[in-house]
N, C-alpha and C positions, 0 to 999 in steps of 0.2 A: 548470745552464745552461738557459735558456728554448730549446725545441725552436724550428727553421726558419721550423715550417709555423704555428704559433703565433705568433712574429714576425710572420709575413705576413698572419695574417687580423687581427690588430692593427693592423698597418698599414693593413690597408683598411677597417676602422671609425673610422680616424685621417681617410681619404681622404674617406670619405661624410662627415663633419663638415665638410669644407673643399669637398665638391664643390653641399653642401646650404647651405652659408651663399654659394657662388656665384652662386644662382637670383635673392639680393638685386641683386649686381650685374649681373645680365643683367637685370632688373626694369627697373633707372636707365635702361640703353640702350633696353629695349623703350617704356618712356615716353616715349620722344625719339625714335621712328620707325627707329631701328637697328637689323640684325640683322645683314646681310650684313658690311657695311665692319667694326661691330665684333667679330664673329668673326675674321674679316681680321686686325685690328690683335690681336687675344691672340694667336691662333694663331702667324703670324706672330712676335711680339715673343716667345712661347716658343722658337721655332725660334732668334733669334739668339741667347737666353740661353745654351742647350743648346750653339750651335753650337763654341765654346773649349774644348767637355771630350769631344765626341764625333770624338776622334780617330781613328786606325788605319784601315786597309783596308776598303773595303767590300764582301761577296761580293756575286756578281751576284747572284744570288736575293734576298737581302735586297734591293735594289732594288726588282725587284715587289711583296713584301710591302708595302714602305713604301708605293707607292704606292695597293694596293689598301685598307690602314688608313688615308689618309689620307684616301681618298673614302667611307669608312664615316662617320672622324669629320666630312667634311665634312657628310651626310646626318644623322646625327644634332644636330650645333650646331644649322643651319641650320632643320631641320623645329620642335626644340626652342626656339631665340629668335623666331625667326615664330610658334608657336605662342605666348609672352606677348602678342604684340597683342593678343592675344585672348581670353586665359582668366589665370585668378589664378597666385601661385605656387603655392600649394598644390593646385591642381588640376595642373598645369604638372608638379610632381615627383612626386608619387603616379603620374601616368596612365603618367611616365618609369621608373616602378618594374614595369613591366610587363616589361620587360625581363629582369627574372626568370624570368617563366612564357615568354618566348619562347625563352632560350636552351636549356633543357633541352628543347623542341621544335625546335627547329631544330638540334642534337644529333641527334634522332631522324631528322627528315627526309632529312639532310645526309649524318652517318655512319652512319645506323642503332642509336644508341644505345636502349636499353629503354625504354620509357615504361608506367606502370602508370597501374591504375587510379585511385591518389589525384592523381596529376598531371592526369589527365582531373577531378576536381574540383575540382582546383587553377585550371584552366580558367576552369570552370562559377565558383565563387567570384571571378576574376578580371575576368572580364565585367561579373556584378554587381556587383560594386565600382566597376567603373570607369562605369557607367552612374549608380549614384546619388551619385559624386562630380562627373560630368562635368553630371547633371543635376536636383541634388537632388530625386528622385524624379517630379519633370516628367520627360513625353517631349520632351523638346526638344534640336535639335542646335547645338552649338559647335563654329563652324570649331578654335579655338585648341585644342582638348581634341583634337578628329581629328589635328590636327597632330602634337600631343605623343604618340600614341599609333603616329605612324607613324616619329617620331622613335627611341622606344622600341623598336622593330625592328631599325634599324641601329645603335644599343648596344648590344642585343645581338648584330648579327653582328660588331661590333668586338670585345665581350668575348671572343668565341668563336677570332676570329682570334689574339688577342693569346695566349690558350692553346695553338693549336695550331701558330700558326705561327713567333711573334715569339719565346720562350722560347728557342733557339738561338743569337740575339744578340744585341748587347750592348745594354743596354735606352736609352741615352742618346743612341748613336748614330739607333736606332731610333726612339726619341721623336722628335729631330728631323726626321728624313726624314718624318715622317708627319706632324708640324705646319706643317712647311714646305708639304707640298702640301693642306692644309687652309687653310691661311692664303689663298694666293695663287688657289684655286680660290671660295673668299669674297671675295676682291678680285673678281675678274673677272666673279661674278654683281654683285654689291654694285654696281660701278662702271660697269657694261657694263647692265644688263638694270632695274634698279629706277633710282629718283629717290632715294637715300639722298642725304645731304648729309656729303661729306668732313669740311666745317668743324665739326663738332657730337664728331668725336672730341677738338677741341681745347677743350672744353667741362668746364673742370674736374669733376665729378662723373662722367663719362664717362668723361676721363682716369684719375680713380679709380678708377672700376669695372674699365675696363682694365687695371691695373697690379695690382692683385687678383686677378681671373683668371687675366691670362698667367702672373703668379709663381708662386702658392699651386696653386691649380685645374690650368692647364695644365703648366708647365715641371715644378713639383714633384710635383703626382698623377697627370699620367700616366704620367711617368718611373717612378714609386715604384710602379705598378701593374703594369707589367709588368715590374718585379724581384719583386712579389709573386708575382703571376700565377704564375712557374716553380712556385712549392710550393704553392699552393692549387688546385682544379680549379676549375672556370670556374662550373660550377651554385653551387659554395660559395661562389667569387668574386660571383656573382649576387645571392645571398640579403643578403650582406655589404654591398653597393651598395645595396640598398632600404631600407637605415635612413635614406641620403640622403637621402630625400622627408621621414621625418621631423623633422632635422634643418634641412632645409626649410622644412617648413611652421610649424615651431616657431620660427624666425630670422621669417617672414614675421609673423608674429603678434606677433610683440615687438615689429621694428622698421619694417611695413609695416600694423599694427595690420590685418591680414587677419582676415574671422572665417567659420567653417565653419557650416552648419548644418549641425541632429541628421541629417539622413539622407547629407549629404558625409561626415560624421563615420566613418557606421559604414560607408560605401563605403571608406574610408581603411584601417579595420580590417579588409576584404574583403580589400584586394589586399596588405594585409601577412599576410593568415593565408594567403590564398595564395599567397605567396611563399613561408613554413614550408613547407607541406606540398608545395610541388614538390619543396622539398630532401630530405622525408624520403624521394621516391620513388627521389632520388639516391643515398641513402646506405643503402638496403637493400641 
């Protein structure tokens, strides 16, 4: 019999293939001036998918939680599809692979968990990566790459949450409450604060991309993430995530014919070896 906690980091290498061929469909909307309304419209349309099978009682607490994940993943979507206006996919999921190296610091900062000194290189390696991907060895700054980078933060305190808080209940009801107040928290910027245009959701390609996401990406990987999440710990849950970007940047080069140059390249390699080596600081 295949152990639990094997099941589950299987499962989240199943997730990065579905969350990393995602970056395609958030591309389509980022081409058509989207971010808010269509975050809106996944979020959202996961939340009713969810909403028939997440039955029973809900403790009060769990209330909070939901809300307090739903405004992470609103920060994260949000900084994340703003940031394609602006910078490639593949810069877009590498820079979101950072998340990596923040959540085993924000571990440390939060609850005081250990941090060693390869995690401090893991750092140092992580910086550099993301410097010669965000600016193929040019000093020069991209809105779209800051963005993605500050997106990258509140995925990580989502992941973190989803470990320490969400594991006590039921992952579906949970999913919901927390897309639902993502959704509708992207409406209200989306519709209230920018000039998005409603009518461009109804824009078959868009429509597509939409129904992708909310299905595959949203309804079915986050759900599946925090059933995972209970047996993996959250730095392994981390590392497990960063294949995403590759995954990514590999979909983006097939079908979005993207091309890296040699110094994005070996930034790419930076922040995946630095991803390894935070974890090896985890698992000593």
């Amino acid at each position: 019999m295949v152990p639990t906690r094997l099941k589950a980091d299987l499962l989240l290498v199943f997730l990065a293939v579905i969350w990393g061929s995602a970056f395609i469909a958030q591309s389509v909307a980022g081409k058509n001036g989207l971010a808010f309304l269509f975050n809106g419209a996944c979020f959202s349309l996961a939340a009713i998918l969810l909403l028939p099978l997440a039955r029973g009682s809900i403790p009060r607490a769990q209330w909070g939680w939901m809300l307090i994940a739903g405004i992470l993943l609103f920060g994260g979507s949000a900084f994340q599809q703003v940031g394609l206006f602006y910078t490639k996919v593949a810069n877009a999921s590498f820079l979101t692979s950072l998340y990596v190296i923040f959540t085993p610091l924000l571990l440390w900062l939060i609850y005081g968990e250990r941090l060693g000194l390869i995690h401090g290189i893991a750092v140092a390696l992580a910086v550099v990566g993301a410097f010669l991907l965000s600016t193929a060895g040019r000093l020069e700054l991209h809105l779209g790459d800051l963005l993605e980078v500050i997106g990258a933060l509140f995925w990580a305190l989502h992941i973190m949450l989803a470990a320490k808080y969400a594991a006590p209940y039921r992952a579906i009801q949970f999913a919901a409450g927390q897309f639902l107040v993502c959704g509708l928290l992207n409406f209200a910027v989306g519709g209230v604060l920018t000039h998005e245009r409603w009518a461009l959701l109804l824009e078959p390609a868009i429509a597509a991309a939409t129904l992708y996401r909310a299905v595959l990406s949203i309804a079915f990987g986050y759900t599946l993430q925090l059933w995972a999440q209970k047996y993996t710990p959250p730095t392994d849950a981390a590392l497990i995530f960063a294949l995403e970007s590759v995954f990514a940047a590999l979909a983006a080069a097939w079908l979005l014919h993207e091309r890296l140059a040699a110094p994005q390249i070996a930034g790419c390699a930076a922040i995946l070896l630095a991803a390894a080596l935070s974890q090896v600081r985890a698992r000593s």
